[in-house]
TIDRENLUM-328781 format. One record per residue (C-alpha): x, z, y; residue in one letter; residue number from 1. Coordinates in pm, 1 decimal, padded with zeros to 6 digits. Last residue first. Layout:
% TIDRENLUM-328781
rec px->X; pz->Z; py->Y; residu->A; num->NUM
...
% end
This chain:
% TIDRENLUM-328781
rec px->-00872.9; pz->01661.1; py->-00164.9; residu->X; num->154
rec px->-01179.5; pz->01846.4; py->-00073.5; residu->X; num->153
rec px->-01538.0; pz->01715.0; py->-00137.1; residu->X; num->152
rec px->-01627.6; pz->01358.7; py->00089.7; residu->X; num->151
rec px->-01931.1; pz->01510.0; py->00202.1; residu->X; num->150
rec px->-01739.6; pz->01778.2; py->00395.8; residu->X; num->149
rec px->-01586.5; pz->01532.0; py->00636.7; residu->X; num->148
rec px->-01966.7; pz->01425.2; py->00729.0; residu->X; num->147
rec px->-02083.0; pz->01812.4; py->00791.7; residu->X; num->146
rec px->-01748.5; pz->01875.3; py->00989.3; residu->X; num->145
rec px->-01807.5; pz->01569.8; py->01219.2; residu->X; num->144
rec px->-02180.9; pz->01638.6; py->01210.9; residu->X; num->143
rec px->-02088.3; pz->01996.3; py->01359.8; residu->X; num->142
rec px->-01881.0; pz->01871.1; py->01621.6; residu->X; num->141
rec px->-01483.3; pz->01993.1; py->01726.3; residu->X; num->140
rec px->-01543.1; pz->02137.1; py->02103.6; residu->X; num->139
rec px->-01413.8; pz->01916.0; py->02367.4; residu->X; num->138
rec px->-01222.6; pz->02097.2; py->02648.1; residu->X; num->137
rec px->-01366.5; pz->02101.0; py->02968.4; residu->X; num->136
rec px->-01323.2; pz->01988.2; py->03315.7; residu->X; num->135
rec px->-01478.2; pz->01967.4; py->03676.4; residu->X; num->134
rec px->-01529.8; pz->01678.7; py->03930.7; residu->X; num->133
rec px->-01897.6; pz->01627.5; py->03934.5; residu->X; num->132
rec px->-01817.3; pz->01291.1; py->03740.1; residu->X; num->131
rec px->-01661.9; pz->01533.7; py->03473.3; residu->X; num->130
rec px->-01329.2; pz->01513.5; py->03360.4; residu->X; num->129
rec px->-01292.0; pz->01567.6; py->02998.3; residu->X; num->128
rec px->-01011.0; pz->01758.0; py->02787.7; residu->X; num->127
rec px->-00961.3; pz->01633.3; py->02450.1; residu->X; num->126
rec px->-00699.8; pz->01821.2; py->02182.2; residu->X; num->125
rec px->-00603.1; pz->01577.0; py->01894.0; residu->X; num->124
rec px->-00440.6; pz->01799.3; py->01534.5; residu->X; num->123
rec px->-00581.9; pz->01535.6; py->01266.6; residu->X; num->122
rec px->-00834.7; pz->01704.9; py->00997.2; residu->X; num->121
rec px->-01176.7; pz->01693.9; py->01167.7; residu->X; num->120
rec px->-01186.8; pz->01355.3; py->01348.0; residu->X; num->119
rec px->-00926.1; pz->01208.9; py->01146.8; residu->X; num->118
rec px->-01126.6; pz->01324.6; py->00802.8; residu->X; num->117
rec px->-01407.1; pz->01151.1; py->00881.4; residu->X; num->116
rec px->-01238.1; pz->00828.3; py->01061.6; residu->X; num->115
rec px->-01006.7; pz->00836.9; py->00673.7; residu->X; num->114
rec px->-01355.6; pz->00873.1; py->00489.5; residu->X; num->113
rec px->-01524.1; pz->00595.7; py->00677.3; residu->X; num->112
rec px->-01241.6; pz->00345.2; py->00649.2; residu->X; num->111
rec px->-01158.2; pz->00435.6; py->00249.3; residu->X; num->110
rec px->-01556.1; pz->00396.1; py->00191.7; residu->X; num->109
rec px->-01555.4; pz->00048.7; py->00372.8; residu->X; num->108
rec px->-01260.9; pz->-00088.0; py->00190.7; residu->X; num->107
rec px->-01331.6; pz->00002.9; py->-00144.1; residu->X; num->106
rec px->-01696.6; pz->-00148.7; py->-00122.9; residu->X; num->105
rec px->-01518.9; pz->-00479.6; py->00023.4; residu->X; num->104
rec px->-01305.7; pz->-00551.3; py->-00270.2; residu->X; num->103
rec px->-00924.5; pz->-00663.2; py->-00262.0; residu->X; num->102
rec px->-00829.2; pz->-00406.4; py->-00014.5; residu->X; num->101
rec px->-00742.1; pz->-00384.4; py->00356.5; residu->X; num->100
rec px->-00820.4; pz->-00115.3; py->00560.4; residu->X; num->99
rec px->-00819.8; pz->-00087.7; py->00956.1; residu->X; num->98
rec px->-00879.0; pz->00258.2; py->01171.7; residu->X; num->97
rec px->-00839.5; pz->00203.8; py->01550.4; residu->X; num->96
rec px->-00872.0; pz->00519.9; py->01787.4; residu->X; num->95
rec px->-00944.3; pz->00554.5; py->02174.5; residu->X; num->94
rec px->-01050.4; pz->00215.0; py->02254.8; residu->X; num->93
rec px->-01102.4; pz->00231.1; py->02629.4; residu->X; num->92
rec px->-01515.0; pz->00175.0; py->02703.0; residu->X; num->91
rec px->-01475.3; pz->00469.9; py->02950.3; residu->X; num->90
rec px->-01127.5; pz->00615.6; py->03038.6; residu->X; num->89
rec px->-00843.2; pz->00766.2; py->02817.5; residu->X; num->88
rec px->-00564.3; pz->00959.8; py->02998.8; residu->X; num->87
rec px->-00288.0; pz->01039.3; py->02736.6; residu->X; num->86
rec px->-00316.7; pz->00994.0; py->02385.3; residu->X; num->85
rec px->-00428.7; pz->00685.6; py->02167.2; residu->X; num->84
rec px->-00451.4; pz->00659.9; py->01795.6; residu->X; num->83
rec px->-00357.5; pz->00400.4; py->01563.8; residu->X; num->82
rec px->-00435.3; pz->00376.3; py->01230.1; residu->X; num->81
rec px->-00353.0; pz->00099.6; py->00975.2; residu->X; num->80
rec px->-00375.0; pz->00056.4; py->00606.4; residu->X; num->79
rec px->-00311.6; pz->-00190.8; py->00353.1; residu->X; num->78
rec px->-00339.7; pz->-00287.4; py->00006.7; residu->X; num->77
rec px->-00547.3; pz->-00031.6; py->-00096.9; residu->X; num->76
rec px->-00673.5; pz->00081.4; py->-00456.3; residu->X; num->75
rec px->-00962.7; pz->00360.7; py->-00349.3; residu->X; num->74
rec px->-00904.3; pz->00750.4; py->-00408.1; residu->X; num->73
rec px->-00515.7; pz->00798.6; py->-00453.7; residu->X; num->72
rec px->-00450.8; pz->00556.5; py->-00104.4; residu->X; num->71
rec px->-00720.0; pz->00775.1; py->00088.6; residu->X; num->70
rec px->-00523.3; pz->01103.3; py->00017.6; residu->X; num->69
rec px->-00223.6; pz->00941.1; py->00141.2; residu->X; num->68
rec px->-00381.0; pz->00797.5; py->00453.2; residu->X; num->67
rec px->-00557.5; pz->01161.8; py->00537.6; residu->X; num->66
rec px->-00135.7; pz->01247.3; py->00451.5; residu->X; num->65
rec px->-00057.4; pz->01033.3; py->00644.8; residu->X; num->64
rec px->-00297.5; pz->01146.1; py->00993.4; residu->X; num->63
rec px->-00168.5; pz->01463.0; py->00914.9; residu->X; num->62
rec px->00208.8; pz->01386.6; py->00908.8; residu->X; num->61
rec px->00185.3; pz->01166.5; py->01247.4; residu->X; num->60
rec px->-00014.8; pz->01462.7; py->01429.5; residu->X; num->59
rec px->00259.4; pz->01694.0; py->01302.2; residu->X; num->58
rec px->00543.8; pz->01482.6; py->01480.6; residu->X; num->57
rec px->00425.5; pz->01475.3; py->01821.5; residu->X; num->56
rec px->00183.6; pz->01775.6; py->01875.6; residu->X; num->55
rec px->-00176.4; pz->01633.1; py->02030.6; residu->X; num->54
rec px->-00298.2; pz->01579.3; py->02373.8; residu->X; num->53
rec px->-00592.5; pz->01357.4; py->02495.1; residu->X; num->52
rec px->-00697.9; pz->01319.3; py->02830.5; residu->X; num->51
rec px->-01064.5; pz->01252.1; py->02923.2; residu->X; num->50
rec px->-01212.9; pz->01019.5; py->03188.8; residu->X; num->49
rec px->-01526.3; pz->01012.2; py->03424.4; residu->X; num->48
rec px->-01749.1; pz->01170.2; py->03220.4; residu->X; num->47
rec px->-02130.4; pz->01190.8; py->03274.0; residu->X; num->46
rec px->-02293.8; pz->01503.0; py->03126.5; residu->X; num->45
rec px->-02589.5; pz->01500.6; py->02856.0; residu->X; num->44
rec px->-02376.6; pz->01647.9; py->02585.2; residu->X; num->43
rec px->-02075.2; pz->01338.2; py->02665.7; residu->X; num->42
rec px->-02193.2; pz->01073.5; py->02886.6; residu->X; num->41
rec px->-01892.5; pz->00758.2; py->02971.6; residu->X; num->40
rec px->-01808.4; pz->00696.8; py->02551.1; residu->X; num->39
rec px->-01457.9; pz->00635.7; py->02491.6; residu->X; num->38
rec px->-01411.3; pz->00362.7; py->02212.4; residu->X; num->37
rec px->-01398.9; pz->00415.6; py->01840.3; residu->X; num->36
rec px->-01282.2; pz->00093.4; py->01694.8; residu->X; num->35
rec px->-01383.6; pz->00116.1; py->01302.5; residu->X; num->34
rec px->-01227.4; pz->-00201.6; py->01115.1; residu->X; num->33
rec px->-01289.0; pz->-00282.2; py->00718.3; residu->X; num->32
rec px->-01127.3; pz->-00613.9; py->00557.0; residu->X; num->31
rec px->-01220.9; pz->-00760.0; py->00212.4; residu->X; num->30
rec px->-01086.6; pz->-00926.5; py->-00029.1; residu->X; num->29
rec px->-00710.7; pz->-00899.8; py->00006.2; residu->X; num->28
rec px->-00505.5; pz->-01082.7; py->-00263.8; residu->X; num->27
rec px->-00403.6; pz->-01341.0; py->-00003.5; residu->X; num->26
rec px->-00145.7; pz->-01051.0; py->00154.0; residu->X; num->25
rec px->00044.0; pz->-01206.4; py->00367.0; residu->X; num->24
rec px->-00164.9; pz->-01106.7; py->00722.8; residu->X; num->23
rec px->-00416.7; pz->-00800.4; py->00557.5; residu->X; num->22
rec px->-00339.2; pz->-00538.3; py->00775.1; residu->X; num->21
rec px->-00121.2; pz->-00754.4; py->01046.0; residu->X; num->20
rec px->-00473.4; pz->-00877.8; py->01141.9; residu->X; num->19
rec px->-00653.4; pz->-00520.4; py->01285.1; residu->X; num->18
rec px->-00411.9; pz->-00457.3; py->01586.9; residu->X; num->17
rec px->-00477.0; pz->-00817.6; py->01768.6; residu->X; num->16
rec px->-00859.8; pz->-00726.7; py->01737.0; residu->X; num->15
rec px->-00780.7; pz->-00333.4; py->01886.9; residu->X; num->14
rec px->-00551.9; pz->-00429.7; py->02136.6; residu->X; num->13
rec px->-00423.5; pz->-00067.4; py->02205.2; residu->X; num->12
rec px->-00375.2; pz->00084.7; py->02576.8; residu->X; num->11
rec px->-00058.7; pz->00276.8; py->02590.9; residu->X; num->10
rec px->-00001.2; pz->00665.2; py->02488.1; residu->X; num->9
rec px->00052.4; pz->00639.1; py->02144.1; residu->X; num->8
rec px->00020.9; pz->00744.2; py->01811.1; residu->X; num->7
rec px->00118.8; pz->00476.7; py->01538.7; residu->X; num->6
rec px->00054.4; pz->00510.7; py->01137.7; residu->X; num->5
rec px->00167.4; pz->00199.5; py->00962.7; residu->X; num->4
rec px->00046.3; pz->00176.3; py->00595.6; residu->X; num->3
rec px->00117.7; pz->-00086.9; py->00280.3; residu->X; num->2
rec px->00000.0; pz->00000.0; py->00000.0; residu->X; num->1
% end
């Protein structure tokens, strides 16, 4: 399986981003993609912008090992997640998850359980702006935990 794991603090290219996953590899059957993008109302409020923070180095390790676990559930071929930090502002891709397999069933259940587990698993830290000019920390979501759950524990 090939895998590139990427955190980074410039704008991603989500469509150019999702081809090198399956590029070579004419075995590949099927193609997933989830672009999650920055939404502008957050719990009724409208935001402005939000900043993301995480730990370099231990954000890279859990987001492989989510890959790792995904790799010994479904037969990949190829993997990609990239993650933004920094100042993120509305309709800015925030977080790209691609998978490549053979079979399209494969592909879609790895994508959906490594977005799960990102969202509850990977150490990311979001602050929002507020358009009345104040800020606040993002609180982890119950449906996140509730859909990470589903998938039982590694």
């Amino acid at each position: 399986m090939d895998v590139e794991i990427r955190v980074q603090d410039t704008p991603l290219d989500a469509l150019a981003e999702t081809a090198p996953v399956f590029a070579g590899r004419p075995s590949v059957g099927g193609v997933v993609s989830f672009i999650g993008l920055m939404r502008d109302i957050n719990h009724g409020d409208a935001v402005n912008s939000m900043t993301l923070e995480h730990y370099p180095g231990m954000t890279e390790k859990a987001l492989a090992a989510i890959v790792d676990e995904a790799g010994r559930r479904w037969d990949l071929q190829g993997v990609r997640v990239l993650h933004r930090v920094g100042e993120i502002r509305p309709q800015d891709p925030i977080v790209l998850v691609a998978v490549a397999s053979a079979h399209r069933g494969e592909a879609f259940r790895a994508c959906e359980f490594i977005i799960d587990y990102l969202k509850t698993r990977a150490p990311f830290w979001k602050r929002e702006q507020t358009a009345d000019g104040g800020t606040r920390w993002v609180e982890a979501r119950a449906s996140d935990e509730h859909a990470a759950a589903g998938w039982g524990e590694p």
